[in-house]
C-alpha positions in Angstrom: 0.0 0.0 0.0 1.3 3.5 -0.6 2.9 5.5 1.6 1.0 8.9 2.3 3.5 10.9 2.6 4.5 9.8 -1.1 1.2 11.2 -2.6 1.6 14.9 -2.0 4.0 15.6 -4.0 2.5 14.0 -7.1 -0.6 16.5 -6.2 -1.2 19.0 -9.0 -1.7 22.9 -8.3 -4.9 23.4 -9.7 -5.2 26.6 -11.8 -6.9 29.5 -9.6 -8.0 33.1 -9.8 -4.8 35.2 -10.9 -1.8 35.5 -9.0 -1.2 37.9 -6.3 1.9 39.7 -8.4 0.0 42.9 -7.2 0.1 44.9 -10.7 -2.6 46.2 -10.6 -3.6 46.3 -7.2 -1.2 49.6 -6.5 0.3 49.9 -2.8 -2.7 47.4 -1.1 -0.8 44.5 -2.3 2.2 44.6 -0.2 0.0 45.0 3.1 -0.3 41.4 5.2 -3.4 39.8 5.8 -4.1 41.2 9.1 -3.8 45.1 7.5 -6.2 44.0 4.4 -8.8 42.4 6.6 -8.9 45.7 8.4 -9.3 47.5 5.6 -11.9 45.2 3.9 -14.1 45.7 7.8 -14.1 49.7 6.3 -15.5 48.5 3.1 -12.3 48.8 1.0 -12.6 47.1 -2.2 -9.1 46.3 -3.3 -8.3 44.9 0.3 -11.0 42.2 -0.6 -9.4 41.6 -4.0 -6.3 41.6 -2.9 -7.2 38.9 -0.5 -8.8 37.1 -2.9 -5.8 37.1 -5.5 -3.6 35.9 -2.9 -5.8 33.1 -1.3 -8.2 31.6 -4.2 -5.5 29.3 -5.4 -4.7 27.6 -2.1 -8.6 27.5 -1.3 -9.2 25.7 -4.7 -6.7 23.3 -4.4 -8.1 22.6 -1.2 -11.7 21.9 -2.1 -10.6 20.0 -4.9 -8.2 17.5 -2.6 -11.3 16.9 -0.5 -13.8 16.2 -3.0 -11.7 14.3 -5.4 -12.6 16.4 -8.5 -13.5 20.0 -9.2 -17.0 19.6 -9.9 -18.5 23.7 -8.5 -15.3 24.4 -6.5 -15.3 27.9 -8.1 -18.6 28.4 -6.6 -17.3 27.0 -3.2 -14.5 29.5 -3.1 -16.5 32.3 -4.2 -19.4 31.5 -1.3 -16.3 31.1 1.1 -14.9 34.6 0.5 -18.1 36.3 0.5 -18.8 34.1 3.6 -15.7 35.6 4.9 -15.9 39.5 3.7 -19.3 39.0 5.8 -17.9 37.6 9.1 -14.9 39.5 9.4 -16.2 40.5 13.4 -16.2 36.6 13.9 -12.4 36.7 12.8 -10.2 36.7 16.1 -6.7 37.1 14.5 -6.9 39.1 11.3 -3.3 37.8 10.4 -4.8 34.2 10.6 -7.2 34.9 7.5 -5.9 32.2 5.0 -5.9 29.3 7.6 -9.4 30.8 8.8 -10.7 30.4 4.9 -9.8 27.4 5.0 -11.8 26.5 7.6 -15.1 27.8 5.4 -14.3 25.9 2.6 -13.5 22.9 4.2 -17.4 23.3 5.8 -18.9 23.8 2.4 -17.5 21.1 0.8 -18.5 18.9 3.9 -22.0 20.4 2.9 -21.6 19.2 -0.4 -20.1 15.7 0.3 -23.0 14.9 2.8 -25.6 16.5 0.6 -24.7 14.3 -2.2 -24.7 11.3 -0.3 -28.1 11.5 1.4 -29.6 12.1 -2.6 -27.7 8.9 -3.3 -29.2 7.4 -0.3 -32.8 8.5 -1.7 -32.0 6.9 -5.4 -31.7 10.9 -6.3 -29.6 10.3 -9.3 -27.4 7.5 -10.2 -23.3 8.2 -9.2 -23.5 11.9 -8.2 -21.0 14.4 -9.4 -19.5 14.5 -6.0 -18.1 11.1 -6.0 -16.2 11.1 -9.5 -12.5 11.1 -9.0 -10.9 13.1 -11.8 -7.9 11.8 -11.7 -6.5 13.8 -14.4 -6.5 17.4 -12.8 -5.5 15.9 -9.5 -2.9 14.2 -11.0 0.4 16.4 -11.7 2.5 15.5 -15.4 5.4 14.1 -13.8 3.5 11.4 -11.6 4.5 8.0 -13.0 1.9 5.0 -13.3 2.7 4.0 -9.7 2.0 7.2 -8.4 -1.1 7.7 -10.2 -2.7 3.9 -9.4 -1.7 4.7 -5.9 -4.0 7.9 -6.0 -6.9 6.3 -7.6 -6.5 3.5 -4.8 -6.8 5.9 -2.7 -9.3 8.0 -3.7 -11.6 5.0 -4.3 -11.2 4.1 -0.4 -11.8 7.5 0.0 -15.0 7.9 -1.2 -16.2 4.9 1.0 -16.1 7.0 4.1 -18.4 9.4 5.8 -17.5 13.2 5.0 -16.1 14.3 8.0 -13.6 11.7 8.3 -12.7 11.5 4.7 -12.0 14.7 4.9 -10.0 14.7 8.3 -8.0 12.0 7.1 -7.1 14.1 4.0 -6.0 17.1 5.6 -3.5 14.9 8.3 -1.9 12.9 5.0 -2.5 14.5 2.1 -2.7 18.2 2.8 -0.4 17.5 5.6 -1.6 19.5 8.5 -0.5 18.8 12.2 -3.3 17.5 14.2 -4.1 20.9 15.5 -4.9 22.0 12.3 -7.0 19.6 11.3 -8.9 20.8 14.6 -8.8 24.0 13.5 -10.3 23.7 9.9 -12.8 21.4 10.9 -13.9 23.3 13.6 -13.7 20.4 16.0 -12.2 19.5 19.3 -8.8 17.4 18.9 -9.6 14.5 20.1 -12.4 14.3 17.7 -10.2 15.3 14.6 -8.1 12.6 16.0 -10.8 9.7 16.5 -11.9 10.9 12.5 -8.6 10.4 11.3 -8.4 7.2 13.2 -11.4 5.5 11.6 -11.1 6.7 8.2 -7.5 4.8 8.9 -8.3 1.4 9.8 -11.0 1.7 7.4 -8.3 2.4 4.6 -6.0 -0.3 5.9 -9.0 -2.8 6.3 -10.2 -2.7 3.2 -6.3 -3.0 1.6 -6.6 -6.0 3.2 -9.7 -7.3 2.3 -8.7 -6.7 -1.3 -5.1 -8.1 -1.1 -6.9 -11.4 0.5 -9.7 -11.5 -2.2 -7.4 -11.2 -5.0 -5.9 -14.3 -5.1 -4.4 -14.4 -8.9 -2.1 -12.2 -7.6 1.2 -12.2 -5.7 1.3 -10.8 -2.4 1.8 -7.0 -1.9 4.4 -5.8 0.8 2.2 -5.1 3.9 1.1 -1.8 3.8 3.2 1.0 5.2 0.4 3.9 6.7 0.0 2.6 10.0 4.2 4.4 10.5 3.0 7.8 9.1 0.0 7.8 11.5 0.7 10.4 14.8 0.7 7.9 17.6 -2.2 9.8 19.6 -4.7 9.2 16.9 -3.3 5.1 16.5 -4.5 4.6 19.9 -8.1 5.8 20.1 -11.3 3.8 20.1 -12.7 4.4 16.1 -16.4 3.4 17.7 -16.0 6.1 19.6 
């Protein structure tokens, strides 16, 4: 089984809004976040651009690791910043704002995920949107076939899992936050971002295994490597729990 750490890098950047160079923006641009979210509180348009230019690309990227594809992620992102521009008072630390956007998106595409899956439930539909890997604009060029059959494996598990931990599991090992930032942009305690990440990891191992055992034309793949990537305080929780 792959190793998790291995898939980042074969992650492709996902063309955004255009990039923060700050051409056109005039003296605004070179401010830090905290400065422009002040400024966009006063109603300053090219604060709210500005923070836009610099922070749509990582908040596309990031809704499109979650959900697999980038089926409306362009709406998502656009919802999240006006989301933000409206919420600004609920913002504690104005130099936080990317990490904080985060945090929306990762809710709306929660919103998606589980909204999707309860139409599938009702026979709404056959294979939503939602659940279609697209393997090709996760994917970057220089990924070799093992690389890329490693994604789709995991993508496929994936999709098997409950939104929430599907998509704590892919912040911990794919976007490669520390467990208090999986807290963070889940808006959760850390021992429940732990026991998420937990479950949507023996889940993944389990069915590896089940697989492997059920294939039996095959030779036998190395045992799977994950369990030594996982933090040691989210290998020792309860998943029931």
């Amino acid at each position: 089984m792959p190793r998790a750490t291995a898939l980042r890098p074969h992650l492709r950047l996902v063309d955004g809004a255009a990039a923060s160079d700050g051409s056109t923006l005039g003296p605004v641009a070179a401010l830090g976040d905290d400065q422009l979210v002040r400024l966009m509180k006063e109603g300053d348009p090219s604060a709210f651009e500005t923070l836009y230019r610099r922070h749509a690309a990582f908040a596309i990227n990031l809704a499109v690791r979650i959900q697999g594809n980038a089926n409306d992620v362009e709406d998502v992102v656009h919802d999240a910043f006006l989301r933000a521009a409206q919420r600004t008072d609920s913002l504690r630390d104005p130099s936080a704002f990317r990490s904080w956007l985060g945090s929306i998106v990762v809710r709306l595409v929660k919103t998606r995920l589980r909204r999707a899956k309860l139409m599938s439930v009702f026979g709404i539909g056959s294979a939503t949107q939602s659940e279609v890997v697209d393997l090709d604009l996760l994917v970057s060029s220089d990924a070799g076939p093992e690389a890329r059959a490693e994604l789709v494996q995991v993508y496929a598990m994936l999709l098997e899992l409950p939104a929430d931990d599907r998509i704590a599991w892919t912040l911990r090992y794919v976007e490669h936050h520390d467990l208090q930032g999986v807290s963070q942009l889940m808006d959760c305690s850390l021992a429940t971002a732990k026991r998420r990440i937990s479950r949507a990891q023996n889940h993944l191992l389990g069915t590896y295994g089940q697989r492997q055992r059920s294939d039996v034309a095959l030779e036998p793949s190395p045992s799977p490597k994950w369990a030594d990537e996982m933090s040691p305080e989210s290998s020792t929780l309860d998943p029931s729990s």
